[in-house]
Biopython code that builds the backbone (N, CA, C, O; Angstrom):
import numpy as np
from Bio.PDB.StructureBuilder import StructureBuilder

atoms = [
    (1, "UNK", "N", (73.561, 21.039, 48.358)),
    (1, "UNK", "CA", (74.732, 21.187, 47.516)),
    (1, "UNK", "C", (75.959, 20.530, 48.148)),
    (1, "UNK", "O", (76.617, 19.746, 47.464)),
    (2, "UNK", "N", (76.324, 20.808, 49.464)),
    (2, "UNK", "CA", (77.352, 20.199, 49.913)),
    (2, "UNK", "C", (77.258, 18.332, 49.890)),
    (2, "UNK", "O", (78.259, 17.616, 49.855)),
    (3, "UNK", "N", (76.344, 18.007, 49.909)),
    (3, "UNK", "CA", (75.680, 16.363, 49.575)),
    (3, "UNK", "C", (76.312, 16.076, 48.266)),
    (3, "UNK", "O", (76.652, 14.901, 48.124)),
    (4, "UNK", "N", (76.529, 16.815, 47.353)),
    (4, "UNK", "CA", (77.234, 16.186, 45.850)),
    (4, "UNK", "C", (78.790, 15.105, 45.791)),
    (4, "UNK", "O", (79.099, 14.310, 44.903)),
    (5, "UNK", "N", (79.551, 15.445, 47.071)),
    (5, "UNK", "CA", (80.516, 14.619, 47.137)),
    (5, "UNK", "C", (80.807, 13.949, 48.563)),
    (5, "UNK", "O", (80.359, 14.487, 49.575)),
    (6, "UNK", "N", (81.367, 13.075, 48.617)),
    (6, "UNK", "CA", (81.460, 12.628, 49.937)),
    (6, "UNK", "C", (82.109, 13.650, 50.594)),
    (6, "UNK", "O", (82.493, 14.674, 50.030)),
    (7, "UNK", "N", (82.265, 13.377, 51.924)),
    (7, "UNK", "CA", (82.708, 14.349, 53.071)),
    (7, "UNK", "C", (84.581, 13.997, 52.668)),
    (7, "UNK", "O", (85.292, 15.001, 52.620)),
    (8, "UNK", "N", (85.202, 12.736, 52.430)),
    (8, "UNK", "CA", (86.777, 12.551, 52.226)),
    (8, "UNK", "C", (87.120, 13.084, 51.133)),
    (8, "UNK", "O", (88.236, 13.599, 51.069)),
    (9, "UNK", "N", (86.234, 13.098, 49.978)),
    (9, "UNK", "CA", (86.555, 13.647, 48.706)),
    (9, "UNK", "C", (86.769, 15.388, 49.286)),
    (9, "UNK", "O", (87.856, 15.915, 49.522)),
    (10, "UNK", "N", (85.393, 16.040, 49.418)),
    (10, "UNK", "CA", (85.274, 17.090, 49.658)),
    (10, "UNK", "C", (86.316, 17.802, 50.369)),
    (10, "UNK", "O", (86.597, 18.900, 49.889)),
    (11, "UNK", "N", (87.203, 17.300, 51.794)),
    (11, "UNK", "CA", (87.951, 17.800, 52.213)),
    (11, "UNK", "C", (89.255, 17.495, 51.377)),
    (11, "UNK", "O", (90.346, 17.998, 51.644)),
    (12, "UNK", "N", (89.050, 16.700, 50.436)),
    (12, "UNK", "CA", (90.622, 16.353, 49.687)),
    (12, "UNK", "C", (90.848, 17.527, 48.849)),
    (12, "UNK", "O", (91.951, 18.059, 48.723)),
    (13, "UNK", "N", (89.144, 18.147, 47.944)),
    (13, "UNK", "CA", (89.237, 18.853, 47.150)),
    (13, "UNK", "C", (89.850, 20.441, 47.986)),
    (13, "UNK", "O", (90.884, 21.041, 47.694)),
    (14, "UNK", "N", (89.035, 20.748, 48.853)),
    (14, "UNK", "CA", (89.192, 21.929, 49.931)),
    (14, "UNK", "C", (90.691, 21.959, 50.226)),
    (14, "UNK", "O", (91.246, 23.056, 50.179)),
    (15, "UNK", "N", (91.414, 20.856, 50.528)),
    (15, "UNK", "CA", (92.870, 21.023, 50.541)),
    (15, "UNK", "C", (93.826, 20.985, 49.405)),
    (15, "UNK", "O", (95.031, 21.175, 49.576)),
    (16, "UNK", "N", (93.453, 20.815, 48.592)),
    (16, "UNK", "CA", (94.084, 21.087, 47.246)),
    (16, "UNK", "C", (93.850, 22.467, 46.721)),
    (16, "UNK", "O", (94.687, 23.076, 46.055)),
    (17, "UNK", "N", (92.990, 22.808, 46.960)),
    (17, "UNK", "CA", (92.171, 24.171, 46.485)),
    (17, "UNK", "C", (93.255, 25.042, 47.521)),
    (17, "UNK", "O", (94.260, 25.640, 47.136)),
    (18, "UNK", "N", (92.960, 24.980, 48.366)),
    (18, "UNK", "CA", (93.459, 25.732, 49.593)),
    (18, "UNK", "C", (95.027, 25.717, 49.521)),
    (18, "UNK", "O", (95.412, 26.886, 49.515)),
    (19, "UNK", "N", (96.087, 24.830, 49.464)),
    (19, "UNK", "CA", (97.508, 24.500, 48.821)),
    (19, "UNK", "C", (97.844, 25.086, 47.801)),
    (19, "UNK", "O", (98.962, 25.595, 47.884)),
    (20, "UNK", "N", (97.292, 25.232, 46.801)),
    (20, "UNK", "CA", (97.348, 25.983, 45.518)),
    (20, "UNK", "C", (97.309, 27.364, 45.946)),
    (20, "UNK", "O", (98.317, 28.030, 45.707)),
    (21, "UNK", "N", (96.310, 27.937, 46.550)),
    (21, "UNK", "CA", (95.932, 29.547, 46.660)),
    (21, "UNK", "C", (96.984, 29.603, 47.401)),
    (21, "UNK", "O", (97.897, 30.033, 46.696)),
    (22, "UNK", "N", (97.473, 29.325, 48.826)),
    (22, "UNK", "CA", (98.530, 29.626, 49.205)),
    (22, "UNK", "C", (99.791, 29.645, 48.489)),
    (22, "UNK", "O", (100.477, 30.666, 48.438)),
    (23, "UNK", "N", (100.114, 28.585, 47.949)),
    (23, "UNK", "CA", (101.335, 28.469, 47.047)),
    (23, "UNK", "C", (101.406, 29.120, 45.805)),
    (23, "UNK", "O", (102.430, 29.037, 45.127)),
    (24, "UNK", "N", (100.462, 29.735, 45.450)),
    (24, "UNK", "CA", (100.268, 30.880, 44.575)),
    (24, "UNK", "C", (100.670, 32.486, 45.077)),
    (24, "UNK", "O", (101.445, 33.361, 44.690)),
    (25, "UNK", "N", (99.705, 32.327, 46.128)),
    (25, "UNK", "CA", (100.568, 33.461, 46.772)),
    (25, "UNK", "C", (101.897, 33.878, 47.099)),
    (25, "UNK", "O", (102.361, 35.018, 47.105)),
    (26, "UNK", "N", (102.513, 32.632, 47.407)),
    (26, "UNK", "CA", (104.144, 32.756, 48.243)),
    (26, "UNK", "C", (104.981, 33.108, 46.532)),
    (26, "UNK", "O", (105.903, 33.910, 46.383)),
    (27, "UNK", "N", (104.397, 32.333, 45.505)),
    (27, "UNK", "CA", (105.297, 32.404, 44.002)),
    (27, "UNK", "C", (104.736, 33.794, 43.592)),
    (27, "UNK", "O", (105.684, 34.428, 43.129)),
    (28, "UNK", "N", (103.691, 34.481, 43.566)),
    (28, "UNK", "CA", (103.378, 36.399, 43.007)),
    (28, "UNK", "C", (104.654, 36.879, 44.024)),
    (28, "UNK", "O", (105.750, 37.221, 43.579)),
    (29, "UNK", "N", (104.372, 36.849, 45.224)),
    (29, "UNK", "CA", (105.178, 37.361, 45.942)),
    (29, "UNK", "C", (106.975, 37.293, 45.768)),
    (29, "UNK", "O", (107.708, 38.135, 46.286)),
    (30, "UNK", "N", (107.490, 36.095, 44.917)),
    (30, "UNK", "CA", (108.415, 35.879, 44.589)),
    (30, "UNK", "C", (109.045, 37.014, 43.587)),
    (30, "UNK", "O", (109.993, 37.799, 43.615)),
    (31, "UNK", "N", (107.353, 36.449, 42.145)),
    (31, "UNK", "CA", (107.171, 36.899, 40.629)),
    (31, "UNK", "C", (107.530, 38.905, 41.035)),
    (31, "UNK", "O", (108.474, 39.531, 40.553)),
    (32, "UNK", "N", (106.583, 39.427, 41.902)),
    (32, "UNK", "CA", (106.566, 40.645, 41.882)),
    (32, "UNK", "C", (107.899, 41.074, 42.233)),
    (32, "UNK", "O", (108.571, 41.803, 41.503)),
    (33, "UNK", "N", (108.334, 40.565, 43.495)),
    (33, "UNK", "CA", (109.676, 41.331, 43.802)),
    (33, "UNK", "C", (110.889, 41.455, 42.338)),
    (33, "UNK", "O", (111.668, 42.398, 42.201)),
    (34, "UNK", "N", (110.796, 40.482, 41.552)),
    (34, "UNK", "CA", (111.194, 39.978, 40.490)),
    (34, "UNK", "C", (111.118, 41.409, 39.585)),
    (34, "UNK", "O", (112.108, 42.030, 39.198)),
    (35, "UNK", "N", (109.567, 41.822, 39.315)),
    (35, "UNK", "CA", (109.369, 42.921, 38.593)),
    (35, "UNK", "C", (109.843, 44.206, 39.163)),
    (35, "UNK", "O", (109.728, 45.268, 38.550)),
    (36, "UNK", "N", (110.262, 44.124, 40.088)),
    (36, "UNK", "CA", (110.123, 45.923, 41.266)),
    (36, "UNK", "C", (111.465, 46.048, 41.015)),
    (36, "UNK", "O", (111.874, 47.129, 40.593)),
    (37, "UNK", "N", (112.523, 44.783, 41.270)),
    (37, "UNK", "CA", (114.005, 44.698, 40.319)),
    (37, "UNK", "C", (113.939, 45.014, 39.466)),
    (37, "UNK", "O", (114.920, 45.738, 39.297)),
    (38, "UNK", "N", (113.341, 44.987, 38.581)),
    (38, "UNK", "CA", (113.069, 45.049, 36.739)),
    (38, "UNK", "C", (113.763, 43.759, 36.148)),
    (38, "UNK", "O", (114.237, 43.726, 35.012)),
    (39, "UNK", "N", (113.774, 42.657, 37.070)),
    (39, "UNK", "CA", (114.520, 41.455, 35.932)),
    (39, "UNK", "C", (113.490, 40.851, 35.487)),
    (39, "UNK", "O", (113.781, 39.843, 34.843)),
    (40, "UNK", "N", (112.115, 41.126, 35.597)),
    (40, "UNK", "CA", (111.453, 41.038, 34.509)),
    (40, "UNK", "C", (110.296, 41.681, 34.356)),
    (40, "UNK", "O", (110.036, 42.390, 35.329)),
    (41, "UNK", "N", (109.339, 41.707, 33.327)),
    (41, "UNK", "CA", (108.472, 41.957, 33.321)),
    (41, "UNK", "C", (106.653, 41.051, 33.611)),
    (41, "UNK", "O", (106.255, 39.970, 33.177)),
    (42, "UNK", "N", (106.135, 41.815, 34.267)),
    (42, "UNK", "CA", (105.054, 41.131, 35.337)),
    (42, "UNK", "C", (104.202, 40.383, 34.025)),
    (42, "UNK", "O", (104.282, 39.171, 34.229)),
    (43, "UNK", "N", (103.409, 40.647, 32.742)),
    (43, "UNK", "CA", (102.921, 39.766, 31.845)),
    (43, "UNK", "C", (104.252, 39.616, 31.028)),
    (43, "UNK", "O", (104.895, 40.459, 30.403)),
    (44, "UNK", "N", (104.451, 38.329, 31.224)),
    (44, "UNK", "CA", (105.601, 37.565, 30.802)),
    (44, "UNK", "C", (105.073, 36.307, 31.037)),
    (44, "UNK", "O", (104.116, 36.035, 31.762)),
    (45, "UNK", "N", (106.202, 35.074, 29.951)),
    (45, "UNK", "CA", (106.235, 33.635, 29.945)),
    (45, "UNK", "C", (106.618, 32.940, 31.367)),
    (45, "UNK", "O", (106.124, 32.011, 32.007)),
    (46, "UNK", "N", (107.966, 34.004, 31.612)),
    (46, "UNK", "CA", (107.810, 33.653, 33.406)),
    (46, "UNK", "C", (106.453, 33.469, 34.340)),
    (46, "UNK", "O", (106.394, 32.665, 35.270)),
    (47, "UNK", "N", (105.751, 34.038, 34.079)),
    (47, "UNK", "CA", (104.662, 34.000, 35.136)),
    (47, "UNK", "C", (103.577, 32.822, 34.705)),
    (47, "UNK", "O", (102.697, 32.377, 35.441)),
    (48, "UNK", "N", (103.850, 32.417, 33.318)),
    (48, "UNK", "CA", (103.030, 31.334, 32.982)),
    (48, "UNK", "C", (103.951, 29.739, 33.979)),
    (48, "UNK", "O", (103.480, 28.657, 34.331)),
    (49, "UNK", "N", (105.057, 30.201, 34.097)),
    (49, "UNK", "CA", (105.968, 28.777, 34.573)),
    (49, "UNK", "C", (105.540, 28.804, 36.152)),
    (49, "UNK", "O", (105.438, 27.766, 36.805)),
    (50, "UNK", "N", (105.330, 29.955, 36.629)),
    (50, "UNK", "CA", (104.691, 30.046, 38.147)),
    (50, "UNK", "C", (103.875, 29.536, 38.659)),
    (50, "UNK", "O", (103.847, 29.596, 39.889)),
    (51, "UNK", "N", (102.911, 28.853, 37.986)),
    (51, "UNK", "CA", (101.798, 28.231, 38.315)),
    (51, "UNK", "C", (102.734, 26.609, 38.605)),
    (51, "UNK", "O", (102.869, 26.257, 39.777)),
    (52, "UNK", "N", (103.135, 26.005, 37.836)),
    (52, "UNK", "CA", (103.994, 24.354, 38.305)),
    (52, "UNK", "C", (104.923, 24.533, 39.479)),
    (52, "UNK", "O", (104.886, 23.953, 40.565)),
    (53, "UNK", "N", (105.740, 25.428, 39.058)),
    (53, "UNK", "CA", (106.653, 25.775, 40.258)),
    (53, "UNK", "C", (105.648, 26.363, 41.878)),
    (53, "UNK", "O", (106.148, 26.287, 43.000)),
    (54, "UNK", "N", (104.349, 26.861, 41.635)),
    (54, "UNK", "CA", (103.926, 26.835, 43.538)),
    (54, "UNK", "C", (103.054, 25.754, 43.301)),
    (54, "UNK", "O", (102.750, 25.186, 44.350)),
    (55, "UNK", "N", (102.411, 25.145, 42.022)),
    (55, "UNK", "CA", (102.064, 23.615, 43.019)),
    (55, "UNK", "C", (102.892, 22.488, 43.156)),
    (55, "UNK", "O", (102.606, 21.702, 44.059)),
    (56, "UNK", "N", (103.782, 22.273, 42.499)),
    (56, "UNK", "CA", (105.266, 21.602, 43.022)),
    (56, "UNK", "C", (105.181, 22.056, 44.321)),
    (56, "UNK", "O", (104.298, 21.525, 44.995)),
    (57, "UNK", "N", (105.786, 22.802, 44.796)),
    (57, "UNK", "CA", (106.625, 23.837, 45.865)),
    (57, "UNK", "C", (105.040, 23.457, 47.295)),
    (57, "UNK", "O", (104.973, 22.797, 48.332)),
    (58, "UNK", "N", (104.280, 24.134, 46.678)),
    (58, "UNK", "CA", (103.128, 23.772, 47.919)),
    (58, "UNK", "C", (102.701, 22.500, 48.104)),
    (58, "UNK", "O", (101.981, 22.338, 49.089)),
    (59, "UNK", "N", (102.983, 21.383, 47.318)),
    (59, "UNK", "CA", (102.506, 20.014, 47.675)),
    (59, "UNK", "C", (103.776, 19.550, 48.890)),
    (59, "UNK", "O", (103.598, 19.092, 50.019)),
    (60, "UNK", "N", (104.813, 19.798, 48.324)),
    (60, "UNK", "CA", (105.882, 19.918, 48.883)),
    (60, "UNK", "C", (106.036, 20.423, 50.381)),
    (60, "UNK", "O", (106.388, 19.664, 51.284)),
    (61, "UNK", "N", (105.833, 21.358, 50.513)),
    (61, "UNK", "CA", (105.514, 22.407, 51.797)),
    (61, "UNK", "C", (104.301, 21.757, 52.223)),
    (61, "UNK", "O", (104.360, 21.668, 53.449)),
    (62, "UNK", "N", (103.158, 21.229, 51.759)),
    (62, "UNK", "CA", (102.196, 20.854, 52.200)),
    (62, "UNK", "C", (102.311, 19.325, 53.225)),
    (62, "UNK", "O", (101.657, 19.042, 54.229)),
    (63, "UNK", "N", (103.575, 18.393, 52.407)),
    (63, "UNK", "CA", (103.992, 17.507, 53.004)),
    (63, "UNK", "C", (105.363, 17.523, 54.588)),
    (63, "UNK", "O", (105.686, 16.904, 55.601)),
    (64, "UNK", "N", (105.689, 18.679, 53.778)),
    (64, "UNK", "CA", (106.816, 19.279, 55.085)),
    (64, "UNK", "C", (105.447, 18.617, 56.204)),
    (64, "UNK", "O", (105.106, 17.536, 56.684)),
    (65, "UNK", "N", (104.998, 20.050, 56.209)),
    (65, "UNK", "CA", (103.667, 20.748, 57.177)),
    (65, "UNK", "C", (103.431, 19.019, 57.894)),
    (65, "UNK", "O", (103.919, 18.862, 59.013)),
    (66, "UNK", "N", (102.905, 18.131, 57.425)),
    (66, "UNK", "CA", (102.198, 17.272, 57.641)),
    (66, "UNK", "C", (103.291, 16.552, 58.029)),
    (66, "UNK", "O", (102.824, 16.192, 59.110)),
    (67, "UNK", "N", (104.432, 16.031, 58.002)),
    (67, "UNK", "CA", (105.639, 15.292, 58.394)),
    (67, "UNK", "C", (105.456, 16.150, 59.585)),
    (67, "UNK", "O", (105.177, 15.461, 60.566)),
    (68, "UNK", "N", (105.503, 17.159, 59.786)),
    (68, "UNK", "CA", (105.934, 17.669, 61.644)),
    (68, "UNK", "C", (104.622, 17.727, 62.265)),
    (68, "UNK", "O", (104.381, 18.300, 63.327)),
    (69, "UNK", "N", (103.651, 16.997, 61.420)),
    (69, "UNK", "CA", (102.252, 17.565, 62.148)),
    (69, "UNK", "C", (101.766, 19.123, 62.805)),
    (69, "UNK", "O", (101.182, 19.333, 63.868)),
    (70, "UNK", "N", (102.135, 19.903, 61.983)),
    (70, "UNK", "CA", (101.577, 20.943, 62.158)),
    (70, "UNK", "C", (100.420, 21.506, 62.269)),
    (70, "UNK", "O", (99.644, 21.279, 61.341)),
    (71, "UNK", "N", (99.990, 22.290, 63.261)),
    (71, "UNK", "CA", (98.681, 22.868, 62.975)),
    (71, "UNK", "C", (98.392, 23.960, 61.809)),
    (71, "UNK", "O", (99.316, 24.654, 61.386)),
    (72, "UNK", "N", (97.261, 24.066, 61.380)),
    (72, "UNK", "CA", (96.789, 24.586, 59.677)),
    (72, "UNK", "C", (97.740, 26.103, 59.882)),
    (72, "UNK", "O", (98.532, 26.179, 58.942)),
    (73, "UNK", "N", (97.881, 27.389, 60.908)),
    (73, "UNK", "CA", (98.180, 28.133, 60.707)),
    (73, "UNK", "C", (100.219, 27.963, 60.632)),
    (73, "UNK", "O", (100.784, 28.794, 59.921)),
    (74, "UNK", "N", (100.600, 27.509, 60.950)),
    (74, "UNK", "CA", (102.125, 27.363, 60.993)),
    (74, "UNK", "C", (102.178, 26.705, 59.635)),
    (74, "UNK", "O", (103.137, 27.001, 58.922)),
    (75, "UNK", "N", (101.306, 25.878, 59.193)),
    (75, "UNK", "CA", (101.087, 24.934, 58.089)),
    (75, "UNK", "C", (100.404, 25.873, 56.798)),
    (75, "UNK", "O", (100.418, 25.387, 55.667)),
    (76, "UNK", "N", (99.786, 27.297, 57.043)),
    (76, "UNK", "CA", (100.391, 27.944, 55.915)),
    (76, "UNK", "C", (101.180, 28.682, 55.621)),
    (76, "UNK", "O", (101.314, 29.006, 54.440)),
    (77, "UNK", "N", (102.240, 29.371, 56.959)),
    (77, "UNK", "CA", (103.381, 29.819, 56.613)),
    (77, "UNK", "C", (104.017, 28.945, 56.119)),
    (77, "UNK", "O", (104.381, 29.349, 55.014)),
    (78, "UNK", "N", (104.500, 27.598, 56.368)),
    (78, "UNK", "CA", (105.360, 26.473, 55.607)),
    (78, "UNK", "C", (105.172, 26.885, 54.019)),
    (78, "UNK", "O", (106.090, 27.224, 53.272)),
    (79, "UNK", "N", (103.682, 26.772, 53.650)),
    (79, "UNK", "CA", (103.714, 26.637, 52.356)),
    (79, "UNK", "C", (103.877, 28.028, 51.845)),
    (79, "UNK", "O", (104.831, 28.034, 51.068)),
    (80, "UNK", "N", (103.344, 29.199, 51.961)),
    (80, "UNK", "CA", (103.590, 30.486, 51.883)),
    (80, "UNK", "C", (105.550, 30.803, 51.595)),
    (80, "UNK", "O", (106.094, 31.346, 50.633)),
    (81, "UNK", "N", (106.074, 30.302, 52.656)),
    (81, "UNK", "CA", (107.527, 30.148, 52.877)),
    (81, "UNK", "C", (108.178, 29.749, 51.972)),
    (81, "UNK", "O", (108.859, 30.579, 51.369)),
    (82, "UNK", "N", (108.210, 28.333, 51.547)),
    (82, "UNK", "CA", (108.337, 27.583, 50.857)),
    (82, "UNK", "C", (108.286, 27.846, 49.213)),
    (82, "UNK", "O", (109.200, 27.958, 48.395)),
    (83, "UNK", "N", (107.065, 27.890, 49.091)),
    (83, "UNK", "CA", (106.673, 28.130, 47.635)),
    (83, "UNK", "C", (107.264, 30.082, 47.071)),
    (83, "UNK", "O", (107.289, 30.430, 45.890)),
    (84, "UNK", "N", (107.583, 30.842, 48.037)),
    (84, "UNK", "CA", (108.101, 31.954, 48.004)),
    (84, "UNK", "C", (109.540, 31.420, 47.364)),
    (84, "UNK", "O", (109.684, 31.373, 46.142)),
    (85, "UNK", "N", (110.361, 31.108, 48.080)),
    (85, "UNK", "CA", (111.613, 30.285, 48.068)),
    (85, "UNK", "C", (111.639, 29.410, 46.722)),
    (85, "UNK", "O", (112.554, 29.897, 46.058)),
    (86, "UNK", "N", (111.263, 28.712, 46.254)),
    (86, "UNK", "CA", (110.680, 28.210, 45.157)),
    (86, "UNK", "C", (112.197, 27.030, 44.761)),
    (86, "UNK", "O", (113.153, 26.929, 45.529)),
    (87, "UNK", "N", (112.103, 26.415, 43.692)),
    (87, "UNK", "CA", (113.201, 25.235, 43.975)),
    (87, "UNK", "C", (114.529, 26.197, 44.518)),
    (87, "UNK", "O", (114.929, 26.113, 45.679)),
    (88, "UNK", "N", (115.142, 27.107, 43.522)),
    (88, "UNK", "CA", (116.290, 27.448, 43.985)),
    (88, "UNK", "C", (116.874, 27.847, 45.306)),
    (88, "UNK", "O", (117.907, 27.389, 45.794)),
    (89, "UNK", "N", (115.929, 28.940, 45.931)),
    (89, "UNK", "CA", (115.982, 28.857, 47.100)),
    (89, "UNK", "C", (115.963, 27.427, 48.151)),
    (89, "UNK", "O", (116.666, 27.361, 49.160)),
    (90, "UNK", "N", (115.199, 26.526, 47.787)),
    (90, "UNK", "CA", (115.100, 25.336, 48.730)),
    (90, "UNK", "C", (116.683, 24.936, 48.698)),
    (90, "UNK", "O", (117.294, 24.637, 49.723)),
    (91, "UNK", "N", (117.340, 24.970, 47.256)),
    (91, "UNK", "CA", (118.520, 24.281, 47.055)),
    (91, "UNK", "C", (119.524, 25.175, 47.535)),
    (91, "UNK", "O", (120.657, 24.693, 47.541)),
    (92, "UNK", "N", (119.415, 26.276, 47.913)),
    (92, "UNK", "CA", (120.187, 27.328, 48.324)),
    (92, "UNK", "C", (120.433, 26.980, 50.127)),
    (92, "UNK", "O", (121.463, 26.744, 50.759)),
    (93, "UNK", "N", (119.444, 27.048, 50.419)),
    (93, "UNK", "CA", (118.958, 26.878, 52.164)),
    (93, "UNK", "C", (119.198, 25.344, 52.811)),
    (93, "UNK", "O", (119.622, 25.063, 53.932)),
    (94, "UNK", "N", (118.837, 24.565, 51.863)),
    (94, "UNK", "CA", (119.802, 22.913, 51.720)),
    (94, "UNK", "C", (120.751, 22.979, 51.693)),
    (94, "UNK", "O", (121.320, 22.361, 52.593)),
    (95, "UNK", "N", (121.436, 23.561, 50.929)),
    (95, "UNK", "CA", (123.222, 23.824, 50.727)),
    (95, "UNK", "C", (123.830, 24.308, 51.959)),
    (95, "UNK", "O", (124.801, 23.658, 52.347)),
    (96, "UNK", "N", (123.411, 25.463, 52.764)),
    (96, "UNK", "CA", (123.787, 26.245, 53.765)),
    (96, "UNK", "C", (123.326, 25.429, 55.175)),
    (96, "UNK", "O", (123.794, 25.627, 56.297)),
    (97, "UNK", "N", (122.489, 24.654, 54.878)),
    (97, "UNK", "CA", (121.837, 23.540, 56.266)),
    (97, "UNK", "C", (122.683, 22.235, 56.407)),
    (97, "UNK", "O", (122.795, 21.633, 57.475)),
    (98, "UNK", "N", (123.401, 21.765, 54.968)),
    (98, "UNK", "CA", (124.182, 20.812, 54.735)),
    (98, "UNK", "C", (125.890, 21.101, 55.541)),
    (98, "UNK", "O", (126.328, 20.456, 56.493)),
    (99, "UNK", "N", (126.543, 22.155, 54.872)),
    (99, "UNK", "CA", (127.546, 22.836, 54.404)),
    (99, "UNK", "C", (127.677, 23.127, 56.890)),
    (99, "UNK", "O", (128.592, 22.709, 57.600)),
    (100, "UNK", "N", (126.789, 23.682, 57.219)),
    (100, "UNK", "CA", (126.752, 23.878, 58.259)),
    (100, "UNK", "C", (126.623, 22.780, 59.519)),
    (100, "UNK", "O", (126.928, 23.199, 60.636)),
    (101, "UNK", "N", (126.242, 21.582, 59.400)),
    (101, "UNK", "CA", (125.990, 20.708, 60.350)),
    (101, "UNK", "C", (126.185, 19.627, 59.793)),
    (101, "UNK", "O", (125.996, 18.643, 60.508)),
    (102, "UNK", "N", (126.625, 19.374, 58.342)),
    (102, "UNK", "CA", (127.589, 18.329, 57.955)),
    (102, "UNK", "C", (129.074, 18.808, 57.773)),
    (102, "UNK", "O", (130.030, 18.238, 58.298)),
    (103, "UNK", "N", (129.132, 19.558, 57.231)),
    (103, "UNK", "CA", (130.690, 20.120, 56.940)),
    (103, "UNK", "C", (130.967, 19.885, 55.923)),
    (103, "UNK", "O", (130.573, 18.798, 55.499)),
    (104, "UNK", "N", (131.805, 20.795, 54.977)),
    (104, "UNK", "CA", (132.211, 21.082, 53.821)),
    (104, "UNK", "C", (133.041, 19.632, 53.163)),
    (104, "UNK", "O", (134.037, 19.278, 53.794)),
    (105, "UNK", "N", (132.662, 18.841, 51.976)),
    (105, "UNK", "CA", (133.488, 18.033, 51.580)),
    (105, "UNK", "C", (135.160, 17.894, 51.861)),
    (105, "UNK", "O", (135.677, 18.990, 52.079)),
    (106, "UNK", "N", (135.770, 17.141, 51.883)),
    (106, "UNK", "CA", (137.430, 17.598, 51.350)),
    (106, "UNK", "C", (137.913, 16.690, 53.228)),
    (106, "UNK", "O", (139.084, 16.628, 53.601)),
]
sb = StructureBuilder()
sb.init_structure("model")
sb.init_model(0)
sb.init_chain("A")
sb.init_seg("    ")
for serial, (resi, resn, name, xyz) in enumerate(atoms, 1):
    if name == "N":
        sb.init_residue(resn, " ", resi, " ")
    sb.init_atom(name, np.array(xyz, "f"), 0.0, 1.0, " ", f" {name:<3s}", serial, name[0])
structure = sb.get_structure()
């Protein structure tokens, strides 16, 4: 069975597979805290948009990971992290990384 695809395919698929489940995880973890607030409810249209937003977010995090050459376990907190955080947060934590070691416009 493992003979059905090449060995480069196979690990391409295994890391895509694997990116997703993580980055799924870090966005429930987002989605739920979301519900425990009550700003929304857990079967909702929101949770259908969760799925683009952690594989966005984990390809993303997945490329962080791989720009610093990370090893796989630091490399799924990145994406875990990351995809938790989800765009706004990134743009939030950008703003405060900018704002801090560039300095405020003006």
């Amino acid at each position: 069975m493992d003979n059905l695809l090449p060995p480069d395919l196979r690990q391409a698929v295994w890391s895509f597979v694997t990116t997703l489940a993580l980055a799924l995880m870090g966005r429930m973890g987002w989605h739920v805290q979301q519900v425990q607030k009550r700003q929304r409810k857990f079967w909702s249209t929101h949770l259908i948009w969760e799925l683009p937003t952690a594989l966005a977010s984990g390809f993303v995090a997945d490329g962080i990971a791989e720009y610093f050459h990370l090893d796989p376990k630091p490399t799924t907190a990145v994406i875990i992290m990351v995809s938790y955080l989800g765009p706004a947060g990134i743009q939030a934590l950008l703003t405060r990384l900018v704002d801090r070691f560039v300095g405020p416009k003006g």
